[in-house]
N, C-alpha and C positions, 0 to 999 in steps of 0.2 A: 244375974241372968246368965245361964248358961249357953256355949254355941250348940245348936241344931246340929248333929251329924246325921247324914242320910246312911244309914246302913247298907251296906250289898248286900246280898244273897250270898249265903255261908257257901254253894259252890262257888261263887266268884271272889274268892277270896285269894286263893293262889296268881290266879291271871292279875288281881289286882296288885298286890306285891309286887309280881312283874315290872307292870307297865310304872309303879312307881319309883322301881328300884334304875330300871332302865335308863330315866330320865335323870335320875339324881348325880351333882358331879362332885358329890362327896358323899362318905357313909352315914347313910340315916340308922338311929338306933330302934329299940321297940317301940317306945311309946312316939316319936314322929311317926314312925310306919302305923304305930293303931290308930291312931289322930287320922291318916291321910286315908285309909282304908273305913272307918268306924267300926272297928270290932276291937272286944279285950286283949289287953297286952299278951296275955295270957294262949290265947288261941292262936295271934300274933307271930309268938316263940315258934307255937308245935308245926306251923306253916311253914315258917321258914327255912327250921332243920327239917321238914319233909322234903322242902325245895331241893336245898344245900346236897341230901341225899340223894336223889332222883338226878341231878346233875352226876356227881361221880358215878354212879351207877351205869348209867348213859354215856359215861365220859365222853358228853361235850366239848367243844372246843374253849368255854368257858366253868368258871365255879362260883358259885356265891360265897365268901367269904363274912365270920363275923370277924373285923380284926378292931380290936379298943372298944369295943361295944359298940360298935356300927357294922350294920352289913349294907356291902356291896358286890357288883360283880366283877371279878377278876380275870383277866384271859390266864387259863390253864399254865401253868410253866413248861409243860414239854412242847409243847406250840410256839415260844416268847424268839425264836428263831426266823419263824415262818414272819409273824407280827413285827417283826425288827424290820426285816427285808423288807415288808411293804412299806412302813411306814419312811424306809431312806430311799427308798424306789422313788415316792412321792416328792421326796424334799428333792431330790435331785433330776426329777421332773426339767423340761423344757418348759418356759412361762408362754402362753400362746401369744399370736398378735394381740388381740384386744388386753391381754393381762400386759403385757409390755407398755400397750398405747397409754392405758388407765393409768399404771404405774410410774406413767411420767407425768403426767398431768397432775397427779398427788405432789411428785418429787417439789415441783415446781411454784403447782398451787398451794401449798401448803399453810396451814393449816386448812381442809377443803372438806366440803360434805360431799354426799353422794348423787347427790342433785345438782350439783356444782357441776361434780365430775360430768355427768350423765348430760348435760346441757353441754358442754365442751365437745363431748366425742357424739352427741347426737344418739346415744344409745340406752338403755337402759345397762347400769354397772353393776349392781345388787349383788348377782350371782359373783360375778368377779375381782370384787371388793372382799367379796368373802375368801376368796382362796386366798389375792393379799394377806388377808388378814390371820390366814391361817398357816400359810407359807410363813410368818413371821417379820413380812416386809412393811406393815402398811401397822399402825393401831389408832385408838382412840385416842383424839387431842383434847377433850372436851365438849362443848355445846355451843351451837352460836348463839350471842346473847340477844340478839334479834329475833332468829326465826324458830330458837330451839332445837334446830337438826345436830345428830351427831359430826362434828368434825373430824377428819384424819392425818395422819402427818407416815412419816415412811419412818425405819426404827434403825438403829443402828447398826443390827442386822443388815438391813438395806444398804449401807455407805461400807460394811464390811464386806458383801456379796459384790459392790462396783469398784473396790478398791480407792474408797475415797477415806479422808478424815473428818472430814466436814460437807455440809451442804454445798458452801461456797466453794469449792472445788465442780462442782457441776458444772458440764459445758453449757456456755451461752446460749439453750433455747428457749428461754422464757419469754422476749421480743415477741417468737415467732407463733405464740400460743393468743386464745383470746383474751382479752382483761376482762376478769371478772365486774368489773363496773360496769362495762358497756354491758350485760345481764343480768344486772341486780332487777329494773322493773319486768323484763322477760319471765325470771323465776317468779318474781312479787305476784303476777299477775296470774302465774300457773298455778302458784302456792292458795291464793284465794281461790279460783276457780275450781279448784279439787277440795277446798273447803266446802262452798258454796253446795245448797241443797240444790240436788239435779231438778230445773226448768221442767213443764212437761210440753214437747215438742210442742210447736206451732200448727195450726190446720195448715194442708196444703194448698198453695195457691188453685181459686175457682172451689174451693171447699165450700158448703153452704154454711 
């Protein structure tokens, strides 16, 4: 039995390349790209170097690139200047308060999920676990074998940016933090309740 591919519309063939090229964090070759599209490898090709063309032409800030039989897209080289500078503009960023707060609460909690965190500082951390994470201070520890959440720990990065060599060198604030046990049923009970199918409100009191 073969898989079902839903075909596009041959004008949407280019947009669809696009939006799969875009997304991809490594070079896809023809026949992924005809798979993810549904059209022949064949038409596939003559798309691509239509694309590839209409970029240089435009000279875009970008190129699509085939490089090893995968295409992806490339920032232009005479740009790779402009893209340098932002991207160490970024690294070399000020961490804000709440990335600071979060970032000790890992150092400390560690191995911790994001919910952990999030119940600690009272806030929701999502957004700022991610810059952690992309800052290069904070990564993946694993799963908890209980609840299944992603856990995090801070990376070596992190004890090279504080001038430490070890964890154990961090100052004494861990006392002054909450224990995570005194919030295990707190989480437990949150974790069911957002499982739980939503109740349909109650009548209002004097309701008939």
């Amino acid at each position: 039995m073969t898989d079902e591919v839903l075909a596009i519309p041959v004008a949407d063939l280019r947009p669809a390349l696009e939006a799969v090229l875009m997304v991809a964090d490594e070079p896809l070759d023809q026949r992924a790209l005809a798979s993810a599209v549904g059209y022949p490898e064949g038409e596939v090709a003559a798309a691509l170097a239509a694309l590839a063309a209409e970029y240089d032409e435009q000279r875009r800030g970008f190129e699509l690139r085939n490089v090893a039989g995968g295409w992806r897209f490339y920032t232009r080289e005479e740009y790779a200047a402009v893209v340098e500078a932002f991207v160490l503009d970024g690294q070399q960023a000020r961490l804000t308060q709440a990335a600071l707060e979060t970032l000790a609460v890992v150092a400390y909690q560690q191995p911790v999920s994001r919910a952990r965190v999030s119940a600690i500082r009272g806030v929701n951390v999502d957004g700022v676990m991610r810059t952690l994470v992309n800052r290069g201070l904070v990564e993946e520890a694993g799963q908890d074998g209980e609840h299944g959440a992603t856990l995090y720990r801070t990376t070596s990065y992190f004890l090279e940016r504080i001038g430490v060599v070890s964890l154990d060198e961090l100052p004494e604030l861990a006392p002054y933090l909450p224990e995570m046990a005194d919030m295990e049923e707190e989480l437990a009970t949150t974790a069911q309740r957002e499982a739980a199918p939503e109740a349909p409100e109650p009548p209002a009191e004097g309701a008939p």
